[in-house]
C-alpha positions as CSV (number, residue, x, y, z in Angstrom):
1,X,-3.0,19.0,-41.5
2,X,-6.0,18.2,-39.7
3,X,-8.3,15.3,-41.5
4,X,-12.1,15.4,-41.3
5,X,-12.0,12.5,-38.9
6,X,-10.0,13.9,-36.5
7,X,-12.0,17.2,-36.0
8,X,-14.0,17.2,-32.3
9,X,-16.7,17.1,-33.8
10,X,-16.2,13.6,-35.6
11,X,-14.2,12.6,-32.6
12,X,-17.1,12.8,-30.3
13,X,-19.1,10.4,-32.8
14,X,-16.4,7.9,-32.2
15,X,-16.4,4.7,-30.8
16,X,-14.8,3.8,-27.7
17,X,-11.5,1.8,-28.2
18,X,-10.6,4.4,-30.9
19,X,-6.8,5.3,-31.1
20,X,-7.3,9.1,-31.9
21,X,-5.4,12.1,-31.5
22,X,-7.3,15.5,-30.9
23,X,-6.2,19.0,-31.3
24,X,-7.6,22.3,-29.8
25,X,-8.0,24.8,-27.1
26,X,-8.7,24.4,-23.6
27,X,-11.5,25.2,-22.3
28,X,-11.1,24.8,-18.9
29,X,-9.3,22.1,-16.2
30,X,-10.4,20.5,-12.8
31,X,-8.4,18.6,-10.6
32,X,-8.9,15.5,-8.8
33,X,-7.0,13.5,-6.5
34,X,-5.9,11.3,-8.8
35,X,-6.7,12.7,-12.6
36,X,-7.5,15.9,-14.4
37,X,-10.2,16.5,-16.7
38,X,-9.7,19.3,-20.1
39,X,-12.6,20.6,-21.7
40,X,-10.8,20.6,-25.2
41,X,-12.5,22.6,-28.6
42,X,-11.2,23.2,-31.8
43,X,-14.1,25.3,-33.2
44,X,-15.5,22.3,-35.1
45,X,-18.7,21.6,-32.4
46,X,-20.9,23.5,-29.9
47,X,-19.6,20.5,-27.7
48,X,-16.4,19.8,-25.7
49,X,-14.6,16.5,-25.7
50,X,-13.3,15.9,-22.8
51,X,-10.0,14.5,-21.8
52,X,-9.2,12.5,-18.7
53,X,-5.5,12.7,-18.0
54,X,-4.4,10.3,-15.0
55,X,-2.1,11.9,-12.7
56,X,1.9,10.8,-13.8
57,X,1.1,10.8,-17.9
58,X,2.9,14.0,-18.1
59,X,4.3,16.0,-15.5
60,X,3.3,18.4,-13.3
61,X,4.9,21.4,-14.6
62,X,3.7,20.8,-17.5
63,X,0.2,20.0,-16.0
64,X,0.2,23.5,-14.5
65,X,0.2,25.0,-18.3
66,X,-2.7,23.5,-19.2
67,X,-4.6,26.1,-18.6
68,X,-7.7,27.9,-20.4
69,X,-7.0,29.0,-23.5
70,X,-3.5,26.6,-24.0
71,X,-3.4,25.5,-27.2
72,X,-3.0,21.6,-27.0
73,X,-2.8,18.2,-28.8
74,X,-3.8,14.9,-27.0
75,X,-3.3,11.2,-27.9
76,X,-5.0,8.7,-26.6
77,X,-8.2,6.4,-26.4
78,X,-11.6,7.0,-26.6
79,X,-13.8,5.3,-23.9
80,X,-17.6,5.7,-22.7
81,X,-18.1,8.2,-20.7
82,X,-20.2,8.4,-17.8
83,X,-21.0,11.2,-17.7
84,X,-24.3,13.5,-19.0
85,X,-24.3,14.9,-22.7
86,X,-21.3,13.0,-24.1
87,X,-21.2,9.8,-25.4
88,X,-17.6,9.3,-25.5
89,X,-14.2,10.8,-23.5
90,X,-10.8,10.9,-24.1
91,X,-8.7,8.9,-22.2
92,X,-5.0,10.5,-22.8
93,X,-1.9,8.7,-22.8
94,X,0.2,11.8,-24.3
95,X,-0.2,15.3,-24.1
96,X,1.4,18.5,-25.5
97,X,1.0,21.9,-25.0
98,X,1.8,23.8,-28.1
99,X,0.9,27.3,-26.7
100,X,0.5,28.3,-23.1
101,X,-2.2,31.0,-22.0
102,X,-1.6,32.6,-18.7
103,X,-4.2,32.3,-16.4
104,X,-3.3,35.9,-14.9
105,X,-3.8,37.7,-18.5
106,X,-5.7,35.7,-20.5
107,X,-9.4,37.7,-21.4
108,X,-11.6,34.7,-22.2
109,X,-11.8,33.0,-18.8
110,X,-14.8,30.7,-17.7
111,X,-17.7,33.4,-17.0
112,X,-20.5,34.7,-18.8
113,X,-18.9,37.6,-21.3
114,X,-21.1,40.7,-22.5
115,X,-21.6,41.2,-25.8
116,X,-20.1,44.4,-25.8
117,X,-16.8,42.6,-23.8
118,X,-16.3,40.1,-26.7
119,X,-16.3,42.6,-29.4
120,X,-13.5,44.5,-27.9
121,X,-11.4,40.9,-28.0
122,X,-12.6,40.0,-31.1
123,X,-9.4,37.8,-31.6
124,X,-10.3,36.1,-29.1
125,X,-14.4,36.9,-29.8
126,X,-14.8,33.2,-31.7
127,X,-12.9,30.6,-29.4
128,X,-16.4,31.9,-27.0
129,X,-19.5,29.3,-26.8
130,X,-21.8,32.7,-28.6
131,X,-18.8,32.8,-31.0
132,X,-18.3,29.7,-32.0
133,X,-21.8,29.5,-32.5
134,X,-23.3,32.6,-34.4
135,X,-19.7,31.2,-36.7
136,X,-20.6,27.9,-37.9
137,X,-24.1,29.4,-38.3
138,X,-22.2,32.2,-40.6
139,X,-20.5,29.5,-42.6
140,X,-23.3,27.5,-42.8
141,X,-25.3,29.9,-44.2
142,X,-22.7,31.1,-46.7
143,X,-22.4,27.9,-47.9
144,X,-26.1,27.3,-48.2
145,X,-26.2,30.5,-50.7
146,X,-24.3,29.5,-52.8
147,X,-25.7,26.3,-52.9
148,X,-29.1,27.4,-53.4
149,X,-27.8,29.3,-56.4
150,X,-25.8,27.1,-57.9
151,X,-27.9,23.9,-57.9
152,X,-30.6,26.6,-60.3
153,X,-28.1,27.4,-62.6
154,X,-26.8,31.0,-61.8
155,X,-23.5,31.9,-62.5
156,X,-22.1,33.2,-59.9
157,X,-19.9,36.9,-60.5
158,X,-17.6,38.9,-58.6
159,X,-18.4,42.0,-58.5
160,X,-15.6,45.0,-58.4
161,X,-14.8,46.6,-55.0
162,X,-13.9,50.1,-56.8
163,X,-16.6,51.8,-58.7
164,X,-17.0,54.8,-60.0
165,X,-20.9,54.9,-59.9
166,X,-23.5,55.0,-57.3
167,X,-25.7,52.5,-57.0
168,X,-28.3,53.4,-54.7
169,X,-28.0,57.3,-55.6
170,X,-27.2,58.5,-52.0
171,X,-24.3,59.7,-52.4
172,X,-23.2,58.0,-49.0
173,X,-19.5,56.6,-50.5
174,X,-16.2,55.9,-49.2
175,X,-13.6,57.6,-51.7
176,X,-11.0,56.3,-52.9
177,X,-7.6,58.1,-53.9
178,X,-4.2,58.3,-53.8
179,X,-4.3,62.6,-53.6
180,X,-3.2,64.2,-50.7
181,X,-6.9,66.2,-50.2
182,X,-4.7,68.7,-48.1
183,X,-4.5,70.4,-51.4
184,X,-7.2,71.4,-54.3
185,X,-7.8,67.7,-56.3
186,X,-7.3,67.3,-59.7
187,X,-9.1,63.5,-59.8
188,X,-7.6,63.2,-63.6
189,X,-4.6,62.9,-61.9
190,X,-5.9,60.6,-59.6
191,X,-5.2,56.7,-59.5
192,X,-8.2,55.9,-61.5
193,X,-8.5,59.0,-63.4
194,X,-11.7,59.8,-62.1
195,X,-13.6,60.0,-58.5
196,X,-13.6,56.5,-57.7
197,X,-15.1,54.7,-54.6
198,X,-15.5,51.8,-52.7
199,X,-18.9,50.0,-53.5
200,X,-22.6,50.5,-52.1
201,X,-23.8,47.6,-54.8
202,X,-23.2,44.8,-56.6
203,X,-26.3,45.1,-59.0
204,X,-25.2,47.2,-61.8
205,X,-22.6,44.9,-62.9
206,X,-24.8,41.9,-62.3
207,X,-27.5,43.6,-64.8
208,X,-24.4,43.6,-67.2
209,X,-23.5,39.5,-66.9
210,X,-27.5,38.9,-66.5
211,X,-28.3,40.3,-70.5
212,X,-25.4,37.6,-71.2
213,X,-26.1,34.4,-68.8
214,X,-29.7,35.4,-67.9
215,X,-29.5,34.3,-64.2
216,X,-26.3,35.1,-62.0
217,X,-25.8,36.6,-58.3
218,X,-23.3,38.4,-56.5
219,X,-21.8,37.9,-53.3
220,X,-19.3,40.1,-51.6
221,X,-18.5,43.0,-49.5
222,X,-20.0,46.2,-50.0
223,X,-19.9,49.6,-48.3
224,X,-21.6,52.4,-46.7
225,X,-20.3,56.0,-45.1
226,X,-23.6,56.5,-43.3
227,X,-23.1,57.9,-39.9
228,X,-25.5,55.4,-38.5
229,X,-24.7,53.9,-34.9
230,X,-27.6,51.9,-34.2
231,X,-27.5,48.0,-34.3
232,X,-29.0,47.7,-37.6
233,X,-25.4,49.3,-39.2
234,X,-22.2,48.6,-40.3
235,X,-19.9,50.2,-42.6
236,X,-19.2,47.0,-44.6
237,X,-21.1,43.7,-45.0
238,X,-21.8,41.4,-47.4
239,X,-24.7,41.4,-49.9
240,X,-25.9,39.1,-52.4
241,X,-27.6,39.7,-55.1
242,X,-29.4,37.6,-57.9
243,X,-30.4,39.1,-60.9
244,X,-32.8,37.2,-63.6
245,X,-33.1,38.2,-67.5
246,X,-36.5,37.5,-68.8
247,X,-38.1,37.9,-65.3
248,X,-40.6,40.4,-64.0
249,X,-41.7,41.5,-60.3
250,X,-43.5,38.3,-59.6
251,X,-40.9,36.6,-60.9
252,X,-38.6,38.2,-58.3
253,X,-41.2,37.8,-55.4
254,X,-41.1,34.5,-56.2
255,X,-37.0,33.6,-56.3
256,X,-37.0,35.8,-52.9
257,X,-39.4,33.8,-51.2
258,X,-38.0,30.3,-52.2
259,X,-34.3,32.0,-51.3
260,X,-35.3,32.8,-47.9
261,X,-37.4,29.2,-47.2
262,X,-34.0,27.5,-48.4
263,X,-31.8,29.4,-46.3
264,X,-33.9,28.4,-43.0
265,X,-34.4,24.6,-43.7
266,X,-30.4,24.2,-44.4
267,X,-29.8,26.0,-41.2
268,X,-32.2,23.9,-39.1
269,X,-31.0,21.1,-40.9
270,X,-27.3,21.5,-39.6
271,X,-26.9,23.7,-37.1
272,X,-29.5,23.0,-34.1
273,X,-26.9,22.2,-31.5
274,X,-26.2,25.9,-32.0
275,X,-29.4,27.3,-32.6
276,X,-30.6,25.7,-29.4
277,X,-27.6,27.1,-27.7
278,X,-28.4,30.9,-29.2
279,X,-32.3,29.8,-27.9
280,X,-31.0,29.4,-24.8
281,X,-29.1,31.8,-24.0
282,X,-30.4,35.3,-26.4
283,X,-33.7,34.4,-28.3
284,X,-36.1,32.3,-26.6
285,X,-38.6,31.9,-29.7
286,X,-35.5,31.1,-32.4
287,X,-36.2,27.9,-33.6
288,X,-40.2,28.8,-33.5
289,X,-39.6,31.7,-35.5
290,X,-37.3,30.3,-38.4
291,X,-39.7,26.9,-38.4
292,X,-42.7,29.4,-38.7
293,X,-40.9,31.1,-41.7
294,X,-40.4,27.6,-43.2
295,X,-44.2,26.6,-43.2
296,X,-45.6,29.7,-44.3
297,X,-46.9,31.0,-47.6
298,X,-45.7,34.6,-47.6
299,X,-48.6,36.9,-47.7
300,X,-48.5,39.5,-50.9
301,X,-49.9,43.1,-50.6
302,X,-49.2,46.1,-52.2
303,X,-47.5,49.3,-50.4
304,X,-50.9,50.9,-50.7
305,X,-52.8,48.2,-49.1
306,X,-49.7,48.4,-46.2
307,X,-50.0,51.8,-45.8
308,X,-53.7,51.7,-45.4
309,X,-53.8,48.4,-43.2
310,X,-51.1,50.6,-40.7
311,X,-53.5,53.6,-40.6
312,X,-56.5,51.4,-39.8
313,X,-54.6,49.3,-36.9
314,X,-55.6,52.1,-34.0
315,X,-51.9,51.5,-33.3
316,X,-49.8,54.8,-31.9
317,X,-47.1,54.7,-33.7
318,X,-43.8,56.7,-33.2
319,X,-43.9,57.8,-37.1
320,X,-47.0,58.0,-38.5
321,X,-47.0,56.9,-42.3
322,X,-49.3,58.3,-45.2
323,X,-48.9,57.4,-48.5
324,X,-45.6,58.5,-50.3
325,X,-44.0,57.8,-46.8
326,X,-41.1,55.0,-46.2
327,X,-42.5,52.2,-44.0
328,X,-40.8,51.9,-40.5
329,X,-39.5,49.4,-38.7
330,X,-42.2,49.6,-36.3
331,X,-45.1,49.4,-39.1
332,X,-43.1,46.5,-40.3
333,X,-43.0,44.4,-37.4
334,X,-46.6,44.9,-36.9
335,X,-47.6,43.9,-40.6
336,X,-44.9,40.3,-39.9
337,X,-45.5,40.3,-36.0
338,X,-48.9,40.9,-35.0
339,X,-51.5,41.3,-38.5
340,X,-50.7,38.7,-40.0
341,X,-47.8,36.4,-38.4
342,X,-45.7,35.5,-41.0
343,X,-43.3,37.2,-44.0
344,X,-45.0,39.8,-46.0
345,X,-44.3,40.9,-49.8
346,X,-44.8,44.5,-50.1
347,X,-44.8,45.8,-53.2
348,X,-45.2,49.0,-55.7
349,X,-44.2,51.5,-53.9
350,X,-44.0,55.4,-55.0
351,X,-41.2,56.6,-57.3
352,X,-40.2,59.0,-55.2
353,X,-38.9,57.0,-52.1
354,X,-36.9,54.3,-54.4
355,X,-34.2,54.2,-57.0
356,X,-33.7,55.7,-60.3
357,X,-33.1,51.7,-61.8
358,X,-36.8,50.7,-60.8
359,X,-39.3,50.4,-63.7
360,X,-41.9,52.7,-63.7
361,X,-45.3,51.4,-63.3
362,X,-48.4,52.2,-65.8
363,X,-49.6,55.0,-63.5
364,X,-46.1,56.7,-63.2
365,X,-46.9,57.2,-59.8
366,X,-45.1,53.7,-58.3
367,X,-42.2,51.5,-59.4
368,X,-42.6,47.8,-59.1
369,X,-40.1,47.1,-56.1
370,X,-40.7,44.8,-53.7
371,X,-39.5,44.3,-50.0
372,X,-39.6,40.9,-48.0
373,X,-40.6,41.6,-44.3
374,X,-39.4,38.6,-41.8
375,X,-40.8,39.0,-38.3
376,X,-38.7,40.0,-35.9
377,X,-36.5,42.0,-38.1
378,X,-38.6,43.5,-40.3
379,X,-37.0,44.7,-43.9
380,X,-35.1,41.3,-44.7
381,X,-34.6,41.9,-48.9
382,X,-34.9,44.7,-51.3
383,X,-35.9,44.3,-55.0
384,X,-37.1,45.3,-58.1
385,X,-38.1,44.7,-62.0
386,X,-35.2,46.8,-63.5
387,X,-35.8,49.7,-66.1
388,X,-35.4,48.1,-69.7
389,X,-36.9,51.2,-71.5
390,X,-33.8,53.2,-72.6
391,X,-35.6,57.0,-72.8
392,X,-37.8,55.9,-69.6
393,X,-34.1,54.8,-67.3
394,X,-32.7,58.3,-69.1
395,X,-35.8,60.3,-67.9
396,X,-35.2,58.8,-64.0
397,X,-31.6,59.5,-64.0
398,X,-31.6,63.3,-64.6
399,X,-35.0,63.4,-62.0
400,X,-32.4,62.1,-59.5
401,X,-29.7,64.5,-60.5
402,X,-27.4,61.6,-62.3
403,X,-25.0,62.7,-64.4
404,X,-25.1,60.4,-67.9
405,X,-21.3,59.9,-67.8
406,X,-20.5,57.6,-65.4
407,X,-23.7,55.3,-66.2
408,X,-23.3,55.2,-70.6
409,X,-22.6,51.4,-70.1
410,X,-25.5,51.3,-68.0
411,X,-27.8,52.7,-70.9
412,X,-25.8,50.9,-73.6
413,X,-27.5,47.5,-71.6
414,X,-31.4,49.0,-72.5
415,X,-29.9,50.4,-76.7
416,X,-28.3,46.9,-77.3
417,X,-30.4,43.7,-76.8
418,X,-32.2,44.9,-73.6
419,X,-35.0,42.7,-71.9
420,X,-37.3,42.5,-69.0
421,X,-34.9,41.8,-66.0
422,X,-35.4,41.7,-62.3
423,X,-33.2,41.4,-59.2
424,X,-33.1,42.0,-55.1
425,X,-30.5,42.5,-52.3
426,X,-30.4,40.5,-49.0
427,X,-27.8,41.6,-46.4
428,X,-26.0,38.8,-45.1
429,X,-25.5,40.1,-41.6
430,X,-29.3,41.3,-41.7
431,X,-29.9,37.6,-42.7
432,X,-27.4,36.6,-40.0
433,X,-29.0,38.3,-37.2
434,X,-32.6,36.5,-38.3
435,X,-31.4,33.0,-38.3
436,X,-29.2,33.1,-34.8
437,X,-31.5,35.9,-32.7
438,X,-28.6,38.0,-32.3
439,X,-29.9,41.7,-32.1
440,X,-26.5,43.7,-32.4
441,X,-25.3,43.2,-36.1
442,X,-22.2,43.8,-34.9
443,X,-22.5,40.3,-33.6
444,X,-22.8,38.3,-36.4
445,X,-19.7,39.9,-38.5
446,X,-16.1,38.5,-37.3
447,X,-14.9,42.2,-37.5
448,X,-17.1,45.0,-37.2
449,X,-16.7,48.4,-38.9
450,X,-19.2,51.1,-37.7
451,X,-18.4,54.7,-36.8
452,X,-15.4,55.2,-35.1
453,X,-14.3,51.5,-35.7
454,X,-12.1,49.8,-37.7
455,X,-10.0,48.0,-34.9
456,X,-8.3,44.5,-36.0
């Protein structure tokens, strides 16, 4: 097993005189008269060590397999190196090649890969500079979640995969059954005994451990069978989702904002080698952006201060909103991008265009939901205060065409012990694509599934 000091990226911290060994893939090999030089990575660092292996350490035949992509350990001892952006090199004085990669087939050769080319080898997709990159961001950020969270207090609760609910009320599932559909379906002879399907949301079960902990969060795949092709879409991410007892909608503005702010500082904090790199290369304005985000107060406004600061901009937009329309992404990159530079709160919106679990505002004409708008990306988390009123939640439900069934422990929360409670949603890939610049979401998961696509 690999030890902690013997990853690249320690390695490269070394000091010279060092007896090491280092492990990894090659990234590429010149020749000299007298020496060759690997560029060796094991996925640990943005940079490669490089080896220096003198002409007569190992053979040649066994020279001509070190090629990129060969999977190889090296032993040896680390020296200065002369050379420009590394502090150290490895001087080998044993070499083995655990796994050859043929030069005439292997995909991931030393060029500049599209996008579009690395996700149609995405087993190969992470030993790439972008991959190993927008990776370590990935895990960095995961890991930051949960920290966040944990260091508050919240428990933190797996939510179920199957459900037999809707969440979000759209109807836009993936079922899930062992019937043979070819013929009529009796779902009481189902697996599950009932129309089950693969989740949209984590929240409803979070409300249930939320009226017994108070604060908890989710985080976990969910799903979506939206026909939806556009870079903004996949068929299954990741969401997380806090939920607070005793909490209200400032409450909740307030938990989003810090959760964001955290995020960004741990990811400057620990990954700038690869930020620079993304800055570089897809996202010239990265590292501006998420410090900006950092410094800012978010600015608060209501949906009905949006909508009206949109219709006063003189701005030709390609949807034009009025009030009791959704806002656009284009009406929320103006509000982040150009009014008033910086993440915007908007919250209150109308009944109509949100979901049945939102509480009802005094005028019965808005719910008090919230959604955080990043710039660049626009809609970043969605929110709420929860329905606590039992006859009020009831009411919603059969507006939205909700059958009672399938949601009684639901109502049971608001007829035993029910209490002010508030919670959001942040999509970890949308999150993803904020912190690394990426703009294909597709880019940020290791295995995309979109339309037409569940290859690997």
């Amino acid at each position: 097993m690999i030890q902690p000091d013997q990853y690249i990226r320690s390695l490269l911290r070394g000091a010279p005189g060092e007896r090491v060994i280092a492990r990894g893939w090659v990234k590429t090999r010149r020749d000299s008269k007298n020496v060759h030089f690997v560029q060796l990575n094991d996925g640990s660092s943005p940079v490669d060590l490089q080896v220096v292996l003198d002409h007569g350490v190992v053979p040649e035949d066994v020279v001509a397999t070190i090629t990129t992509g060969a999977c190889i350990s090296v032993e040896g001892e680390l020296v200065a190196s002369p050379g420009k952006g590394q502090a150290v090199e490895l001087k080998a004085t044993s070499l083995k090649v655990h796994g050859a990669a043929p030069a005439d087939a292997y995909p991931l050769q030393k060029k500049k890969h599209t996008l579009e080319t690395l996700r149609e080898i995405a087993h190969l997709r992470p030993r790439s500079n972008t991959g190993g990159a927008v990776f370590r961001v990935r895990n960095a950020l995961a890991y930051a979640i949960h920290k966040f969270y944990q260091e508050r207090g919240f428990l933190y609760v797996h939510a179920p995969l199957i459900s037999s609910s809707d969440a979000e009320g759209a109807g836009q599932m993936f079922q899930v059954t062992t019937l043979d559909l070819s013929k009529p379906a009796d779902f009481t002879q189902d697996f599950f005994g009932k129309r089950s399907f693969l989740t949209v949301s984590g929240q409803l079960e979070a409300e249930i451990f939320a009226l017994a902990f108070a604060n908890v969060y989710t985080f976990g795949p969910t799903f979506r069978a939206e026909n939806s092709n556009t870079p903004r879409h996949l068929a299954e991410f990741y969401m997380i989702e806090p939920e607070m007892a005793f909490c209200d909608l400032k409450d909740d503005a307030d938990l989003a904002e810090a959760f964001l702010k955290f995020q960004v500082q741990e990811i400057l904090a620990n990954c700038m080698p690869d930020l620079q790199f993304l800055q570089k290369w897809y996202e010239p304005e990265l590292v501006k952006t998420l410090e900006g985000l950092v410094s800012s107060n978010f600015e608060r406004i209501t949906y009905t201060e949006a909508v009206d600061l949109v219709g006063k901009s003189g701005k030709n937009f390609e949807f034009p909103t009025h009030w009791g329309s959704d806002l656009q992404s284009e009406h929320e990159r103006y509000l982040t991008e150009e009014l008033f530079k910086k993440p915007v709160i908007v919250t209150n919106y109308p009944r109509e265009i949100k979901a049945f679990y939102m509480r009802l505002n005094a005028d019965e004409k808005t719910v008090a939901a919230m959604d955080v708008l990043a710039p660049r990306i626009g809609e970043i988390i969605g929110g709420s205060q929860r329905e606590e009123r039992h006859d009020v939640l009831l009411s919603r439900m059969k507006a939205a065409g909700l059958p009672e069934e399938p949601y009684w422990w639901y109502l049971d929360l608001r007829r035993f012990g029910g209490v002010e409670h508030a919670g959001f949603g942040m999509g970890f890939e949308r999150m993803m694509m904020y912190v690394t610049g990426m703009k294909n979401i597709r880019d940020v998961i290791p295995f995309p599934r979109t339309p037409g696509n569940a290859e690997f």
